[in-house]
Residue frames relative to the residue before (quaternion, step in Angstrom):
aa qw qx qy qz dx dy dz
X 1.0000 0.0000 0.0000 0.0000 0.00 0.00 0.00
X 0.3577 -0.7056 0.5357 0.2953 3.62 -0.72 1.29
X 0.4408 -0.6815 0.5432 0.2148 3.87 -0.96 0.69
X 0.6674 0.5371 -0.1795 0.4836 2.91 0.79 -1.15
X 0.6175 0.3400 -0.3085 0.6387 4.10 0.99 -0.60
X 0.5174 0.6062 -0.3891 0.4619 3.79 0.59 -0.23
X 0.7815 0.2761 -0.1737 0.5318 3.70 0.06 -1.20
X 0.3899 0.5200 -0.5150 0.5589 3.97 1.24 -0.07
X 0.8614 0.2306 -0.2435 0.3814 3.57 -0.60 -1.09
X 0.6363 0.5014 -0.4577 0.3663 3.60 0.88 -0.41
X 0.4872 0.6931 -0.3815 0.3696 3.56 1.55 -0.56
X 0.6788 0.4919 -0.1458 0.5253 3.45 1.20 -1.65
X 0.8792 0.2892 0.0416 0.3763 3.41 0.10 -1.45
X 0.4849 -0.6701 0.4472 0.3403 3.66 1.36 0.21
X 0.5526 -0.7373 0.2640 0.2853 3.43 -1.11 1.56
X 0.4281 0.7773 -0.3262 0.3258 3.53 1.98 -0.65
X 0.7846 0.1818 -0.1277 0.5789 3.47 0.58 -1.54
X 0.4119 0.5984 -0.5585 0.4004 3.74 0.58 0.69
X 0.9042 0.2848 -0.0049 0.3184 2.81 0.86 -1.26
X 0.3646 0.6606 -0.2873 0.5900 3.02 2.13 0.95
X 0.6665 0.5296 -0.2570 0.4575 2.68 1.26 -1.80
X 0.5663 0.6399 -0.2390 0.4612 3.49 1.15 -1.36
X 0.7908 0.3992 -0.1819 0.4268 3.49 0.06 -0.91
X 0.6295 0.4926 -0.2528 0.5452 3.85 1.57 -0.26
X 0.7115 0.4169 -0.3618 0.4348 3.18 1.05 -0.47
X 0.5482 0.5345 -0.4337 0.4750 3.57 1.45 -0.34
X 0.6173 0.6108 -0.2107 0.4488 3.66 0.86 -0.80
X 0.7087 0.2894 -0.3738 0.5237 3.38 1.16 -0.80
X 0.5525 0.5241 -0.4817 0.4336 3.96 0.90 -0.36
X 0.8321 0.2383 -0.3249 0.3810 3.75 0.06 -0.20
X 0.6126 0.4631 -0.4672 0.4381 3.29 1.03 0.94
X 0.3899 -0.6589 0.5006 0.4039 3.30 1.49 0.07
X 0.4982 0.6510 -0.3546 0.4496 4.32 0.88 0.45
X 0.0213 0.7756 -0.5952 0.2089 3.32 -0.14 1.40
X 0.1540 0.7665 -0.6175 0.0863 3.77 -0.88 1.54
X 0.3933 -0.7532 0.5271 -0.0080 3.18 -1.30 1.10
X 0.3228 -0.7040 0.5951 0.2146 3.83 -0.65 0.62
X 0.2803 -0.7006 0.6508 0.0835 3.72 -1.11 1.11
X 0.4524 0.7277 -0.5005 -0.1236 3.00 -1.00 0.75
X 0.6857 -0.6655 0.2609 0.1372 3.41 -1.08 0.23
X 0.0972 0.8764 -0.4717 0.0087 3.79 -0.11 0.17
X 0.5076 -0.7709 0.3538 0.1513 3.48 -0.62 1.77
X 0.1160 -0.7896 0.5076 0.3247 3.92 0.18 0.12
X 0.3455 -0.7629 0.4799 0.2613 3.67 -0.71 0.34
X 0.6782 -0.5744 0.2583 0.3787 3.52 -0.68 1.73
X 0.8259 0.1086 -0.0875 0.5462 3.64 1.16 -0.85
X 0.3475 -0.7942 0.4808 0.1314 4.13 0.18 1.18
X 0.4918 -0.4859 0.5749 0.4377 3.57 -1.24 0.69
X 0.7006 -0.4437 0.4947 0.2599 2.92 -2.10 0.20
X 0.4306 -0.6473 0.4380 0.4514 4.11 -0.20 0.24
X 0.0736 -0.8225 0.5596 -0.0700 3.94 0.90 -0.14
X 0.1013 0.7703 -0.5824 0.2394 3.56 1.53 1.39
X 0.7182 -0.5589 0.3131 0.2715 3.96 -1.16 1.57
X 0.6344 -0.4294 0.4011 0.5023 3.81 -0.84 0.22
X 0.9358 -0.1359 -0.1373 0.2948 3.09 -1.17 0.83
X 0.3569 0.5759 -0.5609 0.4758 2.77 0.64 1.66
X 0.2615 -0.7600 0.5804 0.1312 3.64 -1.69 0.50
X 0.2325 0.8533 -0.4492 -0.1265 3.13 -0.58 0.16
X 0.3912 -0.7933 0.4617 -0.0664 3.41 -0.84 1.46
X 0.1869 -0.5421 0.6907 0.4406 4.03 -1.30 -0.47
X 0.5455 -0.6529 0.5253 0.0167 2.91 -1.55 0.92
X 0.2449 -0.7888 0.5406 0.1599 3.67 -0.63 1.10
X 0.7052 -0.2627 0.4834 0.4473 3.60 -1.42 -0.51
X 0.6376 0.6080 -0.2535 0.3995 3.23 0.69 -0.91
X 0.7038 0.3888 -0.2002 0.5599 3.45 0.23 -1.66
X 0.6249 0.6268 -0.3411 0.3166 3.80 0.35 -0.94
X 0.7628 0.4625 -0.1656 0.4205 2.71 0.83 -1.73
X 0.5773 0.6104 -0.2146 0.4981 3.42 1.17 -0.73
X 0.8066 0.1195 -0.2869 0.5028 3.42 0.54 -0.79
X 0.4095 0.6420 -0.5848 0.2796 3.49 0.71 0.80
X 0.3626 0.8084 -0.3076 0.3469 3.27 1.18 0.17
X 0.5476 0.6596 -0.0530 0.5121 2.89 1.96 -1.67
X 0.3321 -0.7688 0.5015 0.2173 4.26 0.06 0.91
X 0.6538 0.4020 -0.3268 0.5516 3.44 1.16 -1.68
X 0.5833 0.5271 -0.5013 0.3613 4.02 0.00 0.08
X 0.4298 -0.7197 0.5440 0.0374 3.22 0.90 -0.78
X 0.2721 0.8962 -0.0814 0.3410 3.40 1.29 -0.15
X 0.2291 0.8907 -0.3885 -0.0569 3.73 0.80 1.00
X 0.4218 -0.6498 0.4330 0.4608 3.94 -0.29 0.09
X 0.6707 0.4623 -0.3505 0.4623 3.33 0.27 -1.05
X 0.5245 0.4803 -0.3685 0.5986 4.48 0.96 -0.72
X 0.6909 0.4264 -0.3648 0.4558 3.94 0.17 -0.95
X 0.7561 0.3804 -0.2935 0.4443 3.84 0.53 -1.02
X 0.6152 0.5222 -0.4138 0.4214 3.51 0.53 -0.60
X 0.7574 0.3785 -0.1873 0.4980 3.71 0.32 -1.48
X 0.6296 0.3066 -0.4504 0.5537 3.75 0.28 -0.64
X 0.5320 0.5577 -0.4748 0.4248 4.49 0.43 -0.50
X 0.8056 0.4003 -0.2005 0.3879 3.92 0.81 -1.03
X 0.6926 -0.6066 0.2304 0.3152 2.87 1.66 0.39
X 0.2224 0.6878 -0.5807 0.3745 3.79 2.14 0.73
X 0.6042 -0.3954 0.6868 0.0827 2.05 -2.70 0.50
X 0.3129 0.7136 -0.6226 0.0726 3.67 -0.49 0.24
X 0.4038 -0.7801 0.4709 -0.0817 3.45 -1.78 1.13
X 0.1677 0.8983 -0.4059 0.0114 3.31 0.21 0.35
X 0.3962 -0.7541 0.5017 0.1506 3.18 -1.58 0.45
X 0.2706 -0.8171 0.4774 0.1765 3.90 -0.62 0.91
X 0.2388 0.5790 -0.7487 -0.2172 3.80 -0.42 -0.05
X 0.8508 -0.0363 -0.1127 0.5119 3.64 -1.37 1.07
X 0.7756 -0.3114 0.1491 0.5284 3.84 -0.62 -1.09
X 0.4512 0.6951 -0.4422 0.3431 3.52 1.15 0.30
X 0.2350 -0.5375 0.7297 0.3513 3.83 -0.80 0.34
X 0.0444 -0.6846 0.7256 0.0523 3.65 -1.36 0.74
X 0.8194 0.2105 -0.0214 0.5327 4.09 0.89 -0.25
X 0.0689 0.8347 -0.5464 -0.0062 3.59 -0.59 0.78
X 0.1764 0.7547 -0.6272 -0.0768 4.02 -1.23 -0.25
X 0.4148 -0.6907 0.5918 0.0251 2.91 -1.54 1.44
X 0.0731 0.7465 -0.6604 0.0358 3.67 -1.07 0.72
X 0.0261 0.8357 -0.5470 0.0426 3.50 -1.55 0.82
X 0.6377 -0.6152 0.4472 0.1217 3.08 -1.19 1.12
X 0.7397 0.4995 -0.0840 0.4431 3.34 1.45 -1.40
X 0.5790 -0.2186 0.3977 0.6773 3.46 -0.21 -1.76
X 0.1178 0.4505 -0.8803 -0.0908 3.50 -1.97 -0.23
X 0.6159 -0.5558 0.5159 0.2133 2.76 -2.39 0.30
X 0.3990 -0.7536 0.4473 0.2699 3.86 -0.82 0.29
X 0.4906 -0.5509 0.4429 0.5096 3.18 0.19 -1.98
X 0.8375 0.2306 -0.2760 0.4113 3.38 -0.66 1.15
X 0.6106 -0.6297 0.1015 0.4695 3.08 1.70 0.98
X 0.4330 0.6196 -0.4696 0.4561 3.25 1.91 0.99
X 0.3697 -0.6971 0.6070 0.0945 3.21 -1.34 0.93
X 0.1639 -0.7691 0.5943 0.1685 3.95 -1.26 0.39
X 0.1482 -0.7713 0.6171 0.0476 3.73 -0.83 0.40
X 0.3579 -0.7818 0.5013 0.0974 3.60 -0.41 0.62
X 0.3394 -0.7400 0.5191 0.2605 3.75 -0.63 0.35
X 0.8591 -0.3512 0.1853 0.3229 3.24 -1.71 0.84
X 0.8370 0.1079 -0.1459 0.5162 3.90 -0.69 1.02
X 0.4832 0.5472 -0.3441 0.5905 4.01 1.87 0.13
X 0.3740 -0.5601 0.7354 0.0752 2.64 -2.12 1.24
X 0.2695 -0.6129 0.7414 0.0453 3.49 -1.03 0.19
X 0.0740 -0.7820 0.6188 -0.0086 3.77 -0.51 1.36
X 0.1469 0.8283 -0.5254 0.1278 3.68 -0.70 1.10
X 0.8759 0.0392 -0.0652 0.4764 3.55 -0.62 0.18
X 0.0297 -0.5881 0.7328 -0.3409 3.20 0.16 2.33
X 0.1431 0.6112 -0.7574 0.1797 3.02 -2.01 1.30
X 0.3548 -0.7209 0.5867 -0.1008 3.36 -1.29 1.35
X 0.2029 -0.6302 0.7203 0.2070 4.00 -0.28 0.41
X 0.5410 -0.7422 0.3761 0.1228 3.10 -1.22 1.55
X 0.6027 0.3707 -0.4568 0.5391 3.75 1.31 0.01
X 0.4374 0.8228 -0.2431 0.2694 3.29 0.77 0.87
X 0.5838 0.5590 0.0801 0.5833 2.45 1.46 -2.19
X 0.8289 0.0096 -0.2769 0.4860 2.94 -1.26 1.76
X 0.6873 0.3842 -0.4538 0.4172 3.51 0.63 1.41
X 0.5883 -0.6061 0.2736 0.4601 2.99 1.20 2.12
X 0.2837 0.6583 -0.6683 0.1991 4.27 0.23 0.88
X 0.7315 0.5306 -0.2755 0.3277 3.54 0.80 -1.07
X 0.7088 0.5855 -0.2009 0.3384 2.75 1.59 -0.94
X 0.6121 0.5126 -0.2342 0.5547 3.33 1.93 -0.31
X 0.5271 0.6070 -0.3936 0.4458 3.00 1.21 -0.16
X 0.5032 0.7982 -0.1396 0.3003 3.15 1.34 -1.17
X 0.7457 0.4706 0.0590 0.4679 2.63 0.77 -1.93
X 0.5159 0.3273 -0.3543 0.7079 3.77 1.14 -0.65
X 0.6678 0.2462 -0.5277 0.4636 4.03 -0.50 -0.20
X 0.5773 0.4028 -0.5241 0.4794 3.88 -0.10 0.20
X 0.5831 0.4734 -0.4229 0.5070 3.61 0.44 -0.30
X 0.8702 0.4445 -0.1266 0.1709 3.01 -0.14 -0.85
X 0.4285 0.7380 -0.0294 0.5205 2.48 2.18 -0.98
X 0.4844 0.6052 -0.0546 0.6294 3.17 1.55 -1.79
X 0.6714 0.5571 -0.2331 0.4295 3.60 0.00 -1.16
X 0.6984 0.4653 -0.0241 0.5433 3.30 0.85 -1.90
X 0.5401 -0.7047 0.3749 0.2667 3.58 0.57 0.06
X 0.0932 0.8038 -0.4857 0.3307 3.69 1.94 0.68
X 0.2209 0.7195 -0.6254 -0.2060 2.94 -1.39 0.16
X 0.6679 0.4212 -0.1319 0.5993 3.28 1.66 0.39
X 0.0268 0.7689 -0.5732 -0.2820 3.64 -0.68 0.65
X 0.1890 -0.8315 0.4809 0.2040 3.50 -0.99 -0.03
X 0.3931 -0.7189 0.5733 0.0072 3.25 -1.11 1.13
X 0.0787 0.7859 -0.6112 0.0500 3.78 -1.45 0.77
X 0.0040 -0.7857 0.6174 -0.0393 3.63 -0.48 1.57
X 0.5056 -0.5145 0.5771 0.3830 3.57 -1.29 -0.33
X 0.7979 -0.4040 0.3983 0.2038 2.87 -1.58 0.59
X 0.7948 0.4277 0.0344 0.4291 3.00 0.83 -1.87
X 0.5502 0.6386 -0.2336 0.4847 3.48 1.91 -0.24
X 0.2297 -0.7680 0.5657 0.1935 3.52 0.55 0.90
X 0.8929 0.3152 -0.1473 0.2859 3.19 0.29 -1.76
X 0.6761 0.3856 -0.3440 0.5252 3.40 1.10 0.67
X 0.3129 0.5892 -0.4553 0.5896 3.36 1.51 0.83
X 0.7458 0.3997 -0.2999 0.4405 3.33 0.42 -1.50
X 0.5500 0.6580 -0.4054 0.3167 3.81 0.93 -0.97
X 0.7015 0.4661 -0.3377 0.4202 3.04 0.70 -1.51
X 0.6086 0.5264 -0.3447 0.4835 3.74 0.40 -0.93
X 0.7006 0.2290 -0.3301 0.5896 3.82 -0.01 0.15
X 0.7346 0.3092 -0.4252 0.4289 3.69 0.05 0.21
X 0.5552 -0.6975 0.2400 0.3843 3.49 1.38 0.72
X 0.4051 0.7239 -0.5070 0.2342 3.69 1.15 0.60
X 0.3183 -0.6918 0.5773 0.2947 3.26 -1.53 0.87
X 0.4453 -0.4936 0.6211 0.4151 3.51 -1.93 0.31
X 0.1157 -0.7493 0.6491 0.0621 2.97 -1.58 0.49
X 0.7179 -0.4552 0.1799 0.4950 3.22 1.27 -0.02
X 0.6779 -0.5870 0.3512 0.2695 3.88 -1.29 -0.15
X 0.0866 0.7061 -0.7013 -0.0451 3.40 -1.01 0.25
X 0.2013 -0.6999 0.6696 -0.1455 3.62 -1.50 1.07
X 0.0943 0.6758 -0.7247 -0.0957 3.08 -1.75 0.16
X 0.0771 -0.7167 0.6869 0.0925 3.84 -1.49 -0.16
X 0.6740 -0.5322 0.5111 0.0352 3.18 -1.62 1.58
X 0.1307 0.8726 -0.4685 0.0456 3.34 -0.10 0.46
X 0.6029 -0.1673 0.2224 0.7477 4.25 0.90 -0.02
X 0.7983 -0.3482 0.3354 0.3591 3.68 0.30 0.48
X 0.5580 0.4323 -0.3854 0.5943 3.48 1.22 0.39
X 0.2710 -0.6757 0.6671 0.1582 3.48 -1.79 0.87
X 0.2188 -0.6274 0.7442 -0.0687 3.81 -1.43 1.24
X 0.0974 -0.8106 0.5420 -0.1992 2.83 -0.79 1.52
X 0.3035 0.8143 -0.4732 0.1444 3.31 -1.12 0.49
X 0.3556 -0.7553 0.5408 0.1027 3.55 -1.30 1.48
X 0.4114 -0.5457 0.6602 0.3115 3.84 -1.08 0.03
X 0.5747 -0.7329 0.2112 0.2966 3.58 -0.62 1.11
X 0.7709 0.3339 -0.3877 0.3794 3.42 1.12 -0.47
X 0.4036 0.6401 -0.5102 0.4087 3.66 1.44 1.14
X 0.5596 0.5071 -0.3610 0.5471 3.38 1.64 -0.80
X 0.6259 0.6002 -0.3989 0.2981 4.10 0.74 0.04
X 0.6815 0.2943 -0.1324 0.6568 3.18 1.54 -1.03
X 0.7662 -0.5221 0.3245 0.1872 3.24 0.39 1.63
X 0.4577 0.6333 -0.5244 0.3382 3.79 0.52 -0.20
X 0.1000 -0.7394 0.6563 -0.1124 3.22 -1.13 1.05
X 0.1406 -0.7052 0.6923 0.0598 4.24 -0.91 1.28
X 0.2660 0.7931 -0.5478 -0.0154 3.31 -1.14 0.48
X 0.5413 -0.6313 0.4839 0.2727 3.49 -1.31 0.04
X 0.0556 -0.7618 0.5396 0.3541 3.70 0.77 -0.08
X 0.7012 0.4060 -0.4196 0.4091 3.67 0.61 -0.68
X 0.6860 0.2886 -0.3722 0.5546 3.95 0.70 0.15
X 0.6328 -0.5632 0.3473 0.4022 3.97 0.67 0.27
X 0.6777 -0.6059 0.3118 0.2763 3.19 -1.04 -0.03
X 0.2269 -0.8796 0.4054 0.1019 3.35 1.07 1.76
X 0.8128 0.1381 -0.2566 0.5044 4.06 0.36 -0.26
X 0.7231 -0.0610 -0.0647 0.6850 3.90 -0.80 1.24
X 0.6555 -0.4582 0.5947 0.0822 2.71 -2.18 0.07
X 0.6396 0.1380 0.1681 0.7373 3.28 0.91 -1.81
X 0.5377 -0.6677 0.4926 0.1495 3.06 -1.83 0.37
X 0.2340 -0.6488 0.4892 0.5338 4.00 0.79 0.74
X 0.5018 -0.4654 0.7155 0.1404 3.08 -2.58 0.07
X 0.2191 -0.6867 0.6532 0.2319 3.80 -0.95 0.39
């Protein structure tokens, strides 16, 4: 356990859930048991304006621009990730200071990837919000937040009527995110590793709004399909 990342979050987040959080995540690695907090965020039939800071732009994003500013190292940026998802029909946002992309976010209707070769899929009329990123001389001059705001448009547009959001347990700081961007919990979904099999499993009103975890390379370990509302 890094001390030093310890007394960071215990500074921010109080030594209790540092040290819960801390003590679950060691617990969930040697059980092979990995659980995630669902939550949920209503879009309103008509979104604020994106009102993105003085010289800044903010736009949806084509193949084009992507591809182009994958070029960019600090973006991070893959082609083959840009063609596939924008091909299936993502959402993706972006931010301009002059001709630079300096901020992006990616939403989908379909599948996106998570972490650890799990995948998420959203249920009928749901966005699924995933890969947001900010260039740090950026960050903390309400960019994300305008970005935001045009993916609620749009979203809207797209027939959304919900975005949805998934953190660990053990992620203070993307727990806390979700709570200032006005998401509700709704409950849990999880899986565990067993000899090379995945066990899965939602809390029932996560199994309502269609959310679905899977492995594509071990199948699709919770439902099949996503229910419909």
């Amino acid at each position: 356990m890094n001390l030093k990342n310890v007394r960071r979050d215990a500074a921010h987040w109080g030594w209790i859930p540092t040290l819960l959080a801390r003590g679950l995540e060691r617990c969930q690695r040697w059980l092979g048991f990995h659980l995630f907090r669902v939550n949920v965020r209503p879009l309103l039939p008509q979104p604020p304006e994106p009102n993105p800071p003085q010289d800044i732009a903010v736009c949806v994003l084509t193949m084009e621009q992507l591809l182009k500013a994958s070029a960019d190292p600090e973006l991070d940026l893959d082609p083959d990730f840009i063609q596939t998802t924008l091909a299936q029909g993502d959402l993706v946002c972006g931010a301009y200071a002059g001709d630079r992309l300096v901020a992006y976010a990616w939403r989908t209707s379909v599948a996106a990837p998570y972490y650890a070769g799990l995948w998420i899929k959203p249920g009928y009329h749901y966005h699924y919000a995933y890969r947001h990123y900010v260039l740090p001389e950026y960050r903390g001059k309400r960019v994300h937040t305008a970005m935001l705001r045009l993916a609620d448009q749009e979203s809207v547009k797209r027939g959304c009527i919900a975005e949805i959001d998934v953190a660990p347990i053990t992620n203070l700081a993307s727990l806390g995110a979700a709570l200032s961007l006005g998401r509700i919990p709704i409950g849990f979904a999880g899986y565990m590793s067993v000899f090379g099999r995945i066990y899965s499993f939602r809390t029932r009103r996560v199994r309502r709004f269609g959310l679905v975890i899977f492995r594509p390379q071990a199948g699709i370990p919770v439902g099949l399909v996503p229910e419909r509302s």
